[in-house]
C-alpha positions as CSV (number, residue, x, y, z in Angstrom):
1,X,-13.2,21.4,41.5
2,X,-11.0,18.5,42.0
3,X,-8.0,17.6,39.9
4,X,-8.6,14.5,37.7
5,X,-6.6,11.3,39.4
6,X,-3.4,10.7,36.7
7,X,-2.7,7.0,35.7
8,X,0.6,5.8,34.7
9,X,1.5,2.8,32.7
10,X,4.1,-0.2,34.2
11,X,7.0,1.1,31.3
12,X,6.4,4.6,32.2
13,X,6.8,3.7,36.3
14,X,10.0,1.6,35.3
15,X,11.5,4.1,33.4
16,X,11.4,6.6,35.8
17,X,12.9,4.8,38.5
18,X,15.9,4.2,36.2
19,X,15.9,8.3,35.6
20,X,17.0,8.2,39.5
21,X,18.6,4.4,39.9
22,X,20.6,5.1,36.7
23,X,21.8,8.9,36.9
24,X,22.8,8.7,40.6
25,X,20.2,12.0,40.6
26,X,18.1,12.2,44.1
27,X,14.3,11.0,43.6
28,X,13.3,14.5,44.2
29,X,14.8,16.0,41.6
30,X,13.6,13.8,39.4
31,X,10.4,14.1,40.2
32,X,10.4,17.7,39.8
33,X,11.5,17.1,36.0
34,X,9.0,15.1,35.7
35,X,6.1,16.6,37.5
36,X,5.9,14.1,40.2
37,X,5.6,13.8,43.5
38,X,8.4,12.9,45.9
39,X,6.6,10.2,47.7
40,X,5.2,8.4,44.7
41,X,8.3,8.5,42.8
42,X,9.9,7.3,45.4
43,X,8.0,4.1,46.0
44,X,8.2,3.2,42.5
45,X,12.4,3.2,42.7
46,X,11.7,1.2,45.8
47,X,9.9,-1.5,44.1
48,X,12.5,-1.5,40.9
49,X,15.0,-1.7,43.6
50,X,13.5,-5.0,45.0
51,X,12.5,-6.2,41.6
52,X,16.4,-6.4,40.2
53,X,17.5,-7.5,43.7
54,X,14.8,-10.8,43.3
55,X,15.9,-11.1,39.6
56,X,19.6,-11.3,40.8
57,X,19.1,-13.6,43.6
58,X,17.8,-16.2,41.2
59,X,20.5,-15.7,38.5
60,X,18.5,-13.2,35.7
61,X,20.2,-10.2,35.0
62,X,18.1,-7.2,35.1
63,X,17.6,-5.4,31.1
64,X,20.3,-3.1,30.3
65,X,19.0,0.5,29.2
66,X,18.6,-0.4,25.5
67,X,16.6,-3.7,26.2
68,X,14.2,-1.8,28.1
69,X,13.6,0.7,25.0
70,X,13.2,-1.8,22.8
71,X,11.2,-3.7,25.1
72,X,9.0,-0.3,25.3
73,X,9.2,-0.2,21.7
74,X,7.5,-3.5,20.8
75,X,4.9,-3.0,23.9
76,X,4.1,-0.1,22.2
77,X,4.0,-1.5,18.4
78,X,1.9,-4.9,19.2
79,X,-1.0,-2.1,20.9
80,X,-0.9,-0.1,17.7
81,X,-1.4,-3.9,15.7
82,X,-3.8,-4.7,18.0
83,X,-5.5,-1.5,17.4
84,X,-5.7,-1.8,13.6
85,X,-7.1,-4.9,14.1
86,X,-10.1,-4.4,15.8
87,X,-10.7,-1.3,13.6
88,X,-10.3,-3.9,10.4
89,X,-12.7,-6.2,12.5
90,X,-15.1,-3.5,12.4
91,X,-14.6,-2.0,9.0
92,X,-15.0,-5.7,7.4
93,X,-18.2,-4.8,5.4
94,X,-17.2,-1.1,4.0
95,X,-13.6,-2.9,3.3
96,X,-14.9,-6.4,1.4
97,X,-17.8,-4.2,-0.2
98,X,-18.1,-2.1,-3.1
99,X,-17.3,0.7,-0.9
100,X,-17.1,4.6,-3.0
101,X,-14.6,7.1,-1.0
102,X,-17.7,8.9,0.1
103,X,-18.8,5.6,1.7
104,X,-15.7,5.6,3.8
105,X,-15.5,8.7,4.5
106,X,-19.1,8.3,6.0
107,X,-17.7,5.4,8.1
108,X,-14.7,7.2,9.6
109,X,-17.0,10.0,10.8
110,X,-19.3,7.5,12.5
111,X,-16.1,6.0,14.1
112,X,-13.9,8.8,15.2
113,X,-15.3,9.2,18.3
114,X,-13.3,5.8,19.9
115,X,-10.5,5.8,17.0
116,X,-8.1,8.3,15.5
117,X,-8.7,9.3,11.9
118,X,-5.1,9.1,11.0
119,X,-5.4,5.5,11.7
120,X,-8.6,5.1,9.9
121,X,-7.5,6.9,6.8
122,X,-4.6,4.5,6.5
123,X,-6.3,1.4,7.4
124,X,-9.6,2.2,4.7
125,X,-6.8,3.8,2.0
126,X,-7.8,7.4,1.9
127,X,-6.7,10.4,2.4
128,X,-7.1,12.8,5.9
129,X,-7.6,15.7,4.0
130,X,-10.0,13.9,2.1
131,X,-11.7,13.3,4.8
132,X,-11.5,16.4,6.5
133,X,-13.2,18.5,3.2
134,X,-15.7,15.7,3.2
135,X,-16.9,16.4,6.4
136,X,-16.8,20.9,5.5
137,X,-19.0,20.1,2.9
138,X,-21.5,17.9,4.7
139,X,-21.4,20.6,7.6
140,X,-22.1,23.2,5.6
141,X,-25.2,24.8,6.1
142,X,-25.5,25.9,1.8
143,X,-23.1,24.7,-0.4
144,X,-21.3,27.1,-2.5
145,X,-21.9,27.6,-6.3
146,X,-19.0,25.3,-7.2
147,X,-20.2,22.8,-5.2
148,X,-23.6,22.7,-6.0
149,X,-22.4,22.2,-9.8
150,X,-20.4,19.1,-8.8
151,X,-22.9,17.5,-6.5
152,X,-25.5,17.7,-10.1
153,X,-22.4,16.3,-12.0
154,X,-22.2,13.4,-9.9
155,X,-25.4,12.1,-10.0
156,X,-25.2,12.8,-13.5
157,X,-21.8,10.8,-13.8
158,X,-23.4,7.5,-12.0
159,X,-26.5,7.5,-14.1
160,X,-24.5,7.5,-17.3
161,X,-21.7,5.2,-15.5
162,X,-24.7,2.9,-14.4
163,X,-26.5,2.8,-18.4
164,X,-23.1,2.2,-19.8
165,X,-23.4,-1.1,-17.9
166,X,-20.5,0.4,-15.5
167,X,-18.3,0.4,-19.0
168,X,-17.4,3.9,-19.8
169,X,-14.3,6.0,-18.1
170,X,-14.6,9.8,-18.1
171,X,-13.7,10.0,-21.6
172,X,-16.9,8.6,-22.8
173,X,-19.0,9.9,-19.9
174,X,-17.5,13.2,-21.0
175,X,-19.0,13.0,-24.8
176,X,-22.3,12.2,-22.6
177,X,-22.4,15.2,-21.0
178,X,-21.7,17.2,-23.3
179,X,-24.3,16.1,-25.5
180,X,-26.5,16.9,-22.9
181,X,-25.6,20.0,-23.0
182,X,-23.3,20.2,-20.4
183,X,-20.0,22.0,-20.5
184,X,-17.3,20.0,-19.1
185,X,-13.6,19.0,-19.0
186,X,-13.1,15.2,-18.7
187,X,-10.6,16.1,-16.5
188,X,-13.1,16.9,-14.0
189,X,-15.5,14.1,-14.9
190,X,-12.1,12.0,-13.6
191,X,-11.6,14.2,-10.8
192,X,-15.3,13.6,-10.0
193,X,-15.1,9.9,-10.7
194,X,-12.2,9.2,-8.7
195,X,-13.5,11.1,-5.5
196,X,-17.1,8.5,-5.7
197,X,-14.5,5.4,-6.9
198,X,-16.3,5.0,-10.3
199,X,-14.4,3.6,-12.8
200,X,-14.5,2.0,-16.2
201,X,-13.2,-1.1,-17.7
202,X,-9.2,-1.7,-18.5
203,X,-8.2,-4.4,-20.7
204,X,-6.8,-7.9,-19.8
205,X,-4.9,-10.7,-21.4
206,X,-6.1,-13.3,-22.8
207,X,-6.2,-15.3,-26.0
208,X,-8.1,-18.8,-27.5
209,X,-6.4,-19.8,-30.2
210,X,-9.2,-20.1,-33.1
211,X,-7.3,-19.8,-36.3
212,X,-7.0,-23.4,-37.7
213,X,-4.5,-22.5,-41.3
214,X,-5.2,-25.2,-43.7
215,X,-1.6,-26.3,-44.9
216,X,-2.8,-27.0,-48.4
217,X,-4.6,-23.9,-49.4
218,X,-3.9,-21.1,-51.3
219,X,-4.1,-17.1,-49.8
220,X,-5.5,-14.2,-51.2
221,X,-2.9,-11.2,-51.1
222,X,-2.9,-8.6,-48.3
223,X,-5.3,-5.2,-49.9
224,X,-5.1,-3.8,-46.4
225,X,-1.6,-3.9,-45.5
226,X,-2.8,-2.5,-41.8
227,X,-4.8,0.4,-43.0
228,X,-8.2,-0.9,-42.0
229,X,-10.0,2.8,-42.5
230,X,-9.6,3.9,-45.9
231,X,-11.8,6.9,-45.3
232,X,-15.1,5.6,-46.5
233,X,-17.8,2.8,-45.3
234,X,-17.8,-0.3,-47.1
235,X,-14.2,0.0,-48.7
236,X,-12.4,-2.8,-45.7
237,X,-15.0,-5.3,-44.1
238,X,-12.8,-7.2,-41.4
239,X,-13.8,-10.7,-40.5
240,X,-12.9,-13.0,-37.4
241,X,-14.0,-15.8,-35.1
242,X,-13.6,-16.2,-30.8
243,X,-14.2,-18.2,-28.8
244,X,-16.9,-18.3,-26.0
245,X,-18.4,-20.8,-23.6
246,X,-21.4,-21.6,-21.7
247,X,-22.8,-24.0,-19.2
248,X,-23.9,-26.4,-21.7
249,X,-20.9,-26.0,-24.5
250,X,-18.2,-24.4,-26.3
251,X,-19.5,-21.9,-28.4
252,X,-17.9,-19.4,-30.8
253,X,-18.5,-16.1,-32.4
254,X,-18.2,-14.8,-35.7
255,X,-18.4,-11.1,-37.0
256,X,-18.1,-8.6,-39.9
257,X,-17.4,-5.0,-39.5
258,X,-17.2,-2.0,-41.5
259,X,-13.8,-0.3,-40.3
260,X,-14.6,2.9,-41.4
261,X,-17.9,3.7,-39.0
262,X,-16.7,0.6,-36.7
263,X,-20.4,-0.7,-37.2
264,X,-20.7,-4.5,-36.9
265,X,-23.0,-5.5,-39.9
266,X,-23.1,-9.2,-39.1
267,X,-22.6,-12.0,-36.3
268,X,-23.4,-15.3,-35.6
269,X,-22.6,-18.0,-32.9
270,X,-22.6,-21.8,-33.2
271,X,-21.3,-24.7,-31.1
272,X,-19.1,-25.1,-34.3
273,X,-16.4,-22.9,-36.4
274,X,-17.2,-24.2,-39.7
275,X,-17.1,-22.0,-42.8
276,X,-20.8,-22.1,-42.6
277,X,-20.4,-19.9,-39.2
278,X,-18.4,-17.2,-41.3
279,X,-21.2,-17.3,-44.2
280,X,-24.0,-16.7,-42.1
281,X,-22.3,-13.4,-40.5
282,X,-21.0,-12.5,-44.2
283,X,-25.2,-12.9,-46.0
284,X,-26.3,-11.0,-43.0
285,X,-23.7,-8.2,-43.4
286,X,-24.6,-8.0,-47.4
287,X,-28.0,-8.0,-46.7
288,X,-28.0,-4.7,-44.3
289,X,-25.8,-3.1,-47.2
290,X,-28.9,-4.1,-49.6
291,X,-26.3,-6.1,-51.4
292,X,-24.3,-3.5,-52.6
293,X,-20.9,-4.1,-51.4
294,X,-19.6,-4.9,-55.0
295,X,-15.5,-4.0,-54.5
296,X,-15.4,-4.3,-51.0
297,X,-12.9,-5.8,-49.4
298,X,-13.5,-8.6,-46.7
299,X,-10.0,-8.9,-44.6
300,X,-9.3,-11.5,-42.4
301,X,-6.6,-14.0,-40.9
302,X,-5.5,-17.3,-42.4
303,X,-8.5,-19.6,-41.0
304,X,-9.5,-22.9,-42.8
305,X,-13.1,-20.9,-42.7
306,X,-11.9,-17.9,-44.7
307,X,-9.6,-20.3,-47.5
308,X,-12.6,-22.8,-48.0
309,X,-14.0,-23.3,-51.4
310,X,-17.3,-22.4,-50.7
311,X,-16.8,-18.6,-48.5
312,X,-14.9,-18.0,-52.0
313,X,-17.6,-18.7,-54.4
314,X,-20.1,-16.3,-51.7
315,X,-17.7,-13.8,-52.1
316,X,-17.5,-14.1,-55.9
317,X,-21.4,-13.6,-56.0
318,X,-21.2,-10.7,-54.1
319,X,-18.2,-9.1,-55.8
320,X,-16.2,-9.2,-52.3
321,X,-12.4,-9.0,-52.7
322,X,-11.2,-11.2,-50.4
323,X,-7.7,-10.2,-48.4
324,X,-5.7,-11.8,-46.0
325,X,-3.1,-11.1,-43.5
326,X,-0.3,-13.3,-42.4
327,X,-0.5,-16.5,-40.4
328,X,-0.3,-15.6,-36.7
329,X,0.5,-11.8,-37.3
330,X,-2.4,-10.4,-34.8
331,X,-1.6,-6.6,-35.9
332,X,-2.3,-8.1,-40.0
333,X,-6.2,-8.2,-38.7
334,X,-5.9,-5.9,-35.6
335,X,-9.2,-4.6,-37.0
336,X,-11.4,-7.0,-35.8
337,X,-9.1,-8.4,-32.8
338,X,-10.3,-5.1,-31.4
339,X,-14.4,-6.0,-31.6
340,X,-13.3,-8.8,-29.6
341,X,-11.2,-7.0,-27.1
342,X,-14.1,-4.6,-26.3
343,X,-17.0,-7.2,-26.1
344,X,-14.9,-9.5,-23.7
345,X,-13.5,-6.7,-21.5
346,X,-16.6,-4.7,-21.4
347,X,-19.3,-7.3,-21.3
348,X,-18.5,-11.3,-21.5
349,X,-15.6,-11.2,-18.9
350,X,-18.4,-9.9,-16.6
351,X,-21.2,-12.0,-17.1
352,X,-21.9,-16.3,-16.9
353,X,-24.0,-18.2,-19.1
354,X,-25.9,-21.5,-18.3
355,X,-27.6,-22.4,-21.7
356,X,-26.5,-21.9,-25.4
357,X,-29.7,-20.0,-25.9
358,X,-29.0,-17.6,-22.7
359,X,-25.4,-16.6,-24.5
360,X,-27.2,-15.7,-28.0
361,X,-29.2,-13.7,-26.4
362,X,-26.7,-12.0,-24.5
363,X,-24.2,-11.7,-28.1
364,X,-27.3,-9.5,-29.8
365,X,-28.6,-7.3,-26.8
366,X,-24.6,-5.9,-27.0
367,X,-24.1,-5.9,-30.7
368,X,-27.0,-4.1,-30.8
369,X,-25.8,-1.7,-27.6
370,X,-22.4,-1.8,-29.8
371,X,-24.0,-0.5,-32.6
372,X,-26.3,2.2,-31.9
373,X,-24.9,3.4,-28.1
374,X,-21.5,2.6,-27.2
375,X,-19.4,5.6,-28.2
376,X,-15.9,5.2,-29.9
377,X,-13.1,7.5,-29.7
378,X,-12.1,7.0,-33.4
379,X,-15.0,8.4,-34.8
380,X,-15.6,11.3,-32.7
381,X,-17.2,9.8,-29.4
382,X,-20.6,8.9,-31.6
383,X,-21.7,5.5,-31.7
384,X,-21.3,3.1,-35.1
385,X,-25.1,3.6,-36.4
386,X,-25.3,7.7,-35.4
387,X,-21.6,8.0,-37.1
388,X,-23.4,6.6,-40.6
389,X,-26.1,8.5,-40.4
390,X,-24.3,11.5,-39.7
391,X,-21.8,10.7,-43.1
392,X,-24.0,9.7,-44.9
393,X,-28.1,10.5,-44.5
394,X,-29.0,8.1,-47.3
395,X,-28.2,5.5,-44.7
396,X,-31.1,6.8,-42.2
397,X,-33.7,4.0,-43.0
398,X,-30.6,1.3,-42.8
């Protein structure tokens, strides 16, 4: 069987016929260090011989030792670039897409063949190791017990990810599966989540000023002084208005919520933020309580809409104690800045609207969601509606 031809690169062949040019060492000994033979090592001295005899017959010096390393150095660094970039060439749609870990790992073992997987794990941000147990597992003839159990949790985890409208983190997919019937840490619904790249929403910044204070009106007293849940429903209604927008106008939102069960009892959105906004959320909110909400106490900010004459008389015909925070003191009616926080992050942030109509539409199918699906943290992972009913059965037909 024949001995497969060896190929040598132009910086190897340069460097060494300086081993022999610089060292004063005889070619052959050379080329028994470096497992070459006499003749060939030879004619490759020859040729660097001629090549810094030409270069100093027309005036260039010939590269000191150090230039030539570095020189060998960057040779070296632009192929590894160039490398990278005709992997990211070819990576383009797993990279720009939303691509799960799994769905990377799938496209490293397509490409390993022609590129090394430390490169590829770098270049699509995962892990070798990763990759590595990836590939055991999909090898594997029959998966263990273990892993059975975690391939069923993470279909299980992408169904409830998916109905959550890709909301919910593994704390809330957690309370899912458990109410399943299926015993699990949420340290492993992360675990799990993190390996398929699910995650939920995180909160961002931002803020439209809606709170007009009119200079020459008076202010109920503060009832809640920051204790929104006094322990019972329908002790601390909080109140508040946002702002949205749509294709064909500004719009804005306006809600009442019990802060005991978090339940939103009332909304409405108008192209306006007129007091007549705040009564129409406030007579739907007494309605669902049958009109018995005598004593409760309706919180919000400072807003023209909550000091006008006519949300005060409502109230009085209700028996609603009305309660107010300071002017431009956000935590004073954190309550309700906290409906708004989770409908933008979790829902209006994420969607567009064309038409007026199209938004209201969209405000109800997730105050409903709000209400009777979306678990909170603060009342045991249930959601508003299943919290009420649980407290308090008389509430069932509500």
């Amino acid at each position: 069987m024949s001995r497969a031809r060896r190929s040598f690169t132009t910086e190897y062949k340069v460097e060494a016929a300086h081993r022999v040019i610089d060292s004063g060492r005889t070619i052959a000994e050379v080329g028994r260090e470096l497992g070459l033979a006499e003749t060939l090592l030879g004619k490759w001295v020859a040729e660097e011989r001629r090549r810094i005899d030409a270069a100093a017959a027309t005036g260039d010096a010939p590269l000191t030792a150090a230039e030539r390393t570095e020189l060998i150095r960057l040779r070296k660094q632009v192929s590894e670039q160039e490398k990278d970039i005709n992997f990211l060439k070819k990576s383009i749609g797993v990279l720009c897409g939303p691509a799960t870990k799994v769905t990377r790992f799938e496209f490293t073992a397509i490409e390993c063949a022609t590129t090394d997987i430390t490169r590829m794990a770098r270049l699509l941000d995962v892990s070798t190791s990763g990759y590595y147990k990836h590939e055991k597992i999909c090898s594997a003839t029959e998966l263990t017990e273990r892993q059975q159990r975690n391939v069923d949790l993470e279909v299980k985890i992408v169904a409830h990810h998916r109905d959550s409208g890709g909301v919910y983190g593994s704390p809330r997919i957690t309370a899912d599966l458990r109410e399943s019937g299926q015993l699990v840490t949420e340290k492993t619904v992360a675990k799990i989540m993190a390996n398929i790249g699910l995650e939920g929403i995180s909160p961002r910044t931002f803020k439209m000023k809606t709170t007009v204070v009119d200079p020459t009106a008076s202010f109920p007293v503060d009832l809640v002084e920051r204790r929104f849940d006094q322990g019972a429903i329908d002790l601390v209604w909080t109140s508040d208005i946002t702002y949205l927008t749509c294709g064909e106008s500004d719009m804005y939102l306006c809600a009442i919520k019990d802060e005991h069960s978090k339940r939103v009892l009332g909304w409405a959105v108008a192209d306006h933020m007129r007091t007549e906004l705040v009564t129409a959320a406030l007579e739907q909110a007494v309605a669902l309580r049958g009109g018995d909400c005598v004593g409760t106490i309706l919180h919000s900010d400072r807003g023209s809409q909550y000091t006008a004459r006519l949300l005060e008389e409502i109230c009085a015909r209700h028996g609603l104690r009305r309660s107010m925070g300071l002017t431009g003191i956000c935590w004073d009616n954190a309550g309700a800045e906290s409906l708004w926080s989770t409908f933008k992050h979790e829902y209006y942030y994420r969607h567009t609207f064309a038409a007026a109509s199209e938004l209201v539409a969209a405000v109800d199918r997730w105050m409903h969601f709000y209400n009777t699906r979306r678990r909170h943290s603060t009342i045991g992972m249930l959601s508003p509606i299943v919290f009420e009913q649980s407290q308090y059965p008389a509430l069932l037909a509500a």
